[in-house]
C-alpha positions as a printed NumPy array, in Angstrom:
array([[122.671, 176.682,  77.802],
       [121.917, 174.159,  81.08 ],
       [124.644, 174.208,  83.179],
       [124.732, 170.77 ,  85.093],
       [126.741, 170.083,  87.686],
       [127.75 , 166.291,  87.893],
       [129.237, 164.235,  90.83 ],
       [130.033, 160.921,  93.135],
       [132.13 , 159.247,  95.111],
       [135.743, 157.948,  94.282],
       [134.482, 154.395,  92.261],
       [131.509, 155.576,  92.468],
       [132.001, 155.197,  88.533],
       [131.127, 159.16 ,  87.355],
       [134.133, 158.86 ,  84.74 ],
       [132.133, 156.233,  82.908],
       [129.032, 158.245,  83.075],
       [130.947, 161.483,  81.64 ],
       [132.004, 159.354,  79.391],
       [128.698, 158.517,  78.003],
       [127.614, 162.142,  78.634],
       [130.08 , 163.002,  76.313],
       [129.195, 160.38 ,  73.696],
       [125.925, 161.871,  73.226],
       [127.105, 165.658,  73.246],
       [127.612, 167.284,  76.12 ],
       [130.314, 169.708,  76.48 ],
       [132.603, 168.196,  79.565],
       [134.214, 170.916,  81.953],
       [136.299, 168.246,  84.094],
       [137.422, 169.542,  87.471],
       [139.63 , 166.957,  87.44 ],
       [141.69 , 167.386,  84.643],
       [141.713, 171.057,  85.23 ],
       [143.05 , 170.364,  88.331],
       [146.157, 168.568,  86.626],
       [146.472, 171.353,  83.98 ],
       [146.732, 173.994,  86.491],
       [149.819, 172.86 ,  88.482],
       [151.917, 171.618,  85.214],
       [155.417, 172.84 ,  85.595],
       [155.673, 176.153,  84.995],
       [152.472, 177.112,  86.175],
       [151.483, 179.837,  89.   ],
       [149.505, 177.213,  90.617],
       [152.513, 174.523,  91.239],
       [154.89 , 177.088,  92.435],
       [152.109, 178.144,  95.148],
       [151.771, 174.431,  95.774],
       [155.834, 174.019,  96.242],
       [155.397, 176.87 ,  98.611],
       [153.054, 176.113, 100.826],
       [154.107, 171.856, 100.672],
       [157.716, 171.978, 100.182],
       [159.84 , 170.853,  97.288],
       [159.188, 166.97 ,  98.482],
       [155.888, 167.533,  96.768],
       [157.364, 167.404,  93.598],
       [159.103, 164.628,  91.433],
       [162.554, 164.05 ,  89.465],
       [161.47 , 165.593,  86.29 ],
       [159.748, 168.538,  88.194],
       [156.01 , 167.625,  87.554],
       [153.797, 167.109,  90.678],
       [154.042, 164.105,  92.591],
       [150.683, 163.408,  93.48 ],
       [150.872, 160.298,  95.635],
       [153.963, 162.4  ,  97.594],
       [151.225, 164.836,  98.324],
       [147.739, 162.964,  98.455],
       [149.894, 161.134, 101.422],
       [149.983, 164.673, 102.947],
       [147.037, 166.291, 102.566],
       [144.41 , 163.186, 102.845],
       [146.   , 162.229, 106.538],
       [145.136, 165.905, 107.556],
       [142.467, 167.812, 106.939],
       [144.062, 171.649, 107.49 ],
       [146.643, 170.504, 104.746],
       [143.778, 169.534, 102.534],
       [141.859, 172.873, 103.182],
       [145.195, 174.847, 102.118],
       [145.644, 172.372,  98.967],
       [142.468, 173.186,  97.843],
       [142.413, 176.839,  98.636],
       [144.991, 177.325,  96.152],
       [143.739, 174.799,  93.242],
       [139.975, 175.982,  93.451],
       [140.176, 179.117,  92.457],
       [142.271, 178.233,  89.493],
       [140.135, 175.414,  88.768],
       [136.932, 178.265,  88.885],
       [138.214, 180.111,  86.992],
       [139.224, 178.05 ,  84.032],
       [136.181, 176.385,  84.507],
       [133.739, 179.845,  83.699],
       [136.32 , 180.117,  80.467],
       [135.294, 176.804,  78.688],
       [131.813, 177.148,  79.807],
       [131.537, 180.745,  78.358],
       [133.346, 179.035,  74.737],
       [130.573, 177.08 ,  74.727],
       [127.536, 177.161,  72.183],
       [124.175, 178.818,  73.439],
       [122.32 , 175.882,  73.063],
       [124.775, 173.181,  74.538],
       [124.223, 170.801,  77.619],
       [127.096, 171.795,  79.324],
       [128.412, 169.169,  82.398],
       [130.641, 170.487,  84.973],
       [132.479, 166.978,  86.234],
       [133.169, 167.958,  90.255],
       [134.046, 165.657,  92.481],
       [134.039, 167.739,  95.438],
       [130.639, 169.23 ,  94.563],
       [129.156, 168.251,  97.499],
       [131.949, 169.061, 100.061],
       [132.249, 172.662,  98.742],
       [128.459, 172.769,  98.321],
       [128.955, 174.084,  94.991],
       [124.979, 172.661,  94.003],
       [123.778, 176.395,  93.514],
       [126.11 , 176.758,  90.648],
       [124.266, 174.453,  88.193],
       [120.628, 174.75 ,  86.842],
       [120.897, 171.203,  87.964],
       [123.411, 168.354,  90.175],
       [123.43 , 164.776,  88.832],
       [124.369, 162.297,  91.569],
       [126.249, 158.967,  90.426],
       [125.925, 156.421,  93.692],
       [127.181, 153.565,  94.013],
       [127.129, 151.234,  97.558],
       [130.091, 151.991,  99.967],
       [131.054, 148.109,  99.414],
       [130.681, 148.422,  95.716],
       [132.958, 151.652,  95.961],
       [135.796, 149.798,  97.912],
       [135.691, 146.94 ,  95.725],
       [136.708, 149.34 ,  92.743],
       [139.178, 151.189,  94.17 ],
       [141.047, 147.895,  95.696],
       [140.133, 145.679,  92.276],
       [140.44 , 148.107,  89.674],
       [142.685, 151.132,  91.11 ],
       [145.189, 149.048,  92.786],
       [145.064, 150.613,  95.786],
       [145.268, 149.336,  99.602],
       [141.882, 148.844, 101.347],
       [143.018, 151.257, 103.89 ],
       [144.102, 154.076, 101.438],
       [140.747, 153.304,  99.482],
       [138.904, 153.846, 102.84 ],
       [140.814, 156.978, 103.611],
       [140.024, 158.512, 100.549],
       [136.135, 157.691, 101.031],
       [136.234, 159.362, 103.941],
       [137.994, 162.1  , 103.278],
       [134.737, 162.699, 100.704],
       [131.37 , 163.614, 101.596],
       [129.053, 160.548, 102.534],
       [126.67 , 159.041, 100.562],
       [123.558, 160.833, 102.304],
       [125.188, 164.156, 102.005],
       [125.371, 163.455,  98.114],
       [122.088, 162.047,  97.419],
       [120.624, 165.275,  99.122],
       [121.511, 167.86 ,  96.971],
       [120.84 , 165.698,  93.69 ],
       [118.264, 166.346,  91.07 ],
       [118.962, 163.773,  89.299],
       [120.376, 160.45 ,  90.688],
       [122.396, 157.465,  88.172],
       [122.574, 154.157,  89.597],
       [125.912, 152.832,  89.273],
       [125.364, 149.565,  90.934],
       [124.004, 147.907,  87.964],
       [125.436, 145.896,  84.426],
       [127.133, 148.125,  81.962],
       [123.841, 148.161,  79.631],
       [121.816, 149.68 ,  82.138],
       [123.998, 152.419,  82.843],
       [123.805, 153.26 ,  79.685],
       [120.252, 153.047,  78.619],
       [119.744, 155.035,  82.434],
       [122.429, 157.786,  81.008],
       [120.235, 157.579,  77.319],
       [117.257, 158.637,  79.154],
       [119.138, 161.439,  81.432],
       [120.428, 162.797,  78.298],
       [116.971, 163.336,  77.076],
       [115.968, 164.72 ,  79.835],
       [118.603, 167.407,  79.641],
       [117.955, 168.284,  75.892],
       [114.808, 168.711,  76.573],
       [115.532, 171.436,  79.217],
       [118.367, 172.895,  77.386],
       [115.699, 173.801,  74.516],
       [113.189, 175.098,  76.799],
       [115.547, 177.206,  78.137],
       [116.022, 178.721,  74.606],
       [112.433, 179.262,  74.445]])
């Protein structure tokens, strides 16, 4: 099994390279959507979140309301710290299960978008950077996300910058280019991966 850790900035474009990942056979672990699953109602995680944010944190129908709370936690870094002090380890551990269900022999890609932040690079038997330019970043986040230039540049830098990403990458994926080259770039990381996920096996 290669364990890969994979990450980028927010429109950086990663989803679109998982994505691809995925297309040719990698078994996806995504932080993300863990992240969702482990604060559905009901869960231990959202009643720790309710507890430590208040019951304004949540919406009508009792699910999380995430803007409510990104506007909390991304003005203030302490808030953030405590957010993610109670997610992570949920995340972790939810994380080793699906990675441990996982064929011998698979290519297995942990999607982390904090990677960096929570310098989580040791993890993996390698860390795939997808960068994109600051300005191509914004552009994405205003264009295609719908948000406000000044929430999409709060939420940059509430991130680790692009230097402190492209350091601990083995493997970088330019995301600045035409759809076709992204793939045919992700084609030729995927080979790359196989062929260390057999040698492994070796």
């Amino acid at each position: 099994m290669l364990k890969v850790g994979l990450t980028g900035g927010i429109g950086a474009g990663k989803s679109e390279v998982s994505r691809l990942l995925v297309e040719h056979g990698a078994v996806m672990v995504d932080a993300d959507r863990i992240a969702r699953e482990v604060v559905e109602p009901g869960t231990p995680g959202l009643a720790a979140v309710v507890e430590a944010f208040g019951t304004e944190v949540l919406a009508p129908d009792g699910t999380l309301d995430r803007p409510a709370l990104g506007a909390i936690v991304f003005a203030d870094p302490a808030r953030l710290a405590v957010l993610n002090s109670i997610v992570h380890p949920l995340v972790g551990a939810r994380s080793r299960a699906l990675e441990s269900a996982a064929d011998p022999g698979s290519v297995v890609v942990h999607d982390v978008p904090l990677l960096a932040e929570n310098s989580l690079g040791a993890l993996y038997d390698l860390v795939i950077v997808v960068d994109a330019a600051p300005e191509t970043q914004l552009d994405r986040l205003v264009r295609l996300r719908g948000m406000t230039e000044a929430d999409a540049r709060a939420r940059m830098a509430a991130q680790a910058d692009r230097e402190q990403r492209l350091a601990i990458a083995d493997v970088v994926i330019d995301n600045d280019v035409p759809l076709e080259q992204l793939r045919r770039r992700v084609a030729e990381v995927w080979a790359d991966l196989v062929r260390r996920a057999h040698a492994r096996e070796e």
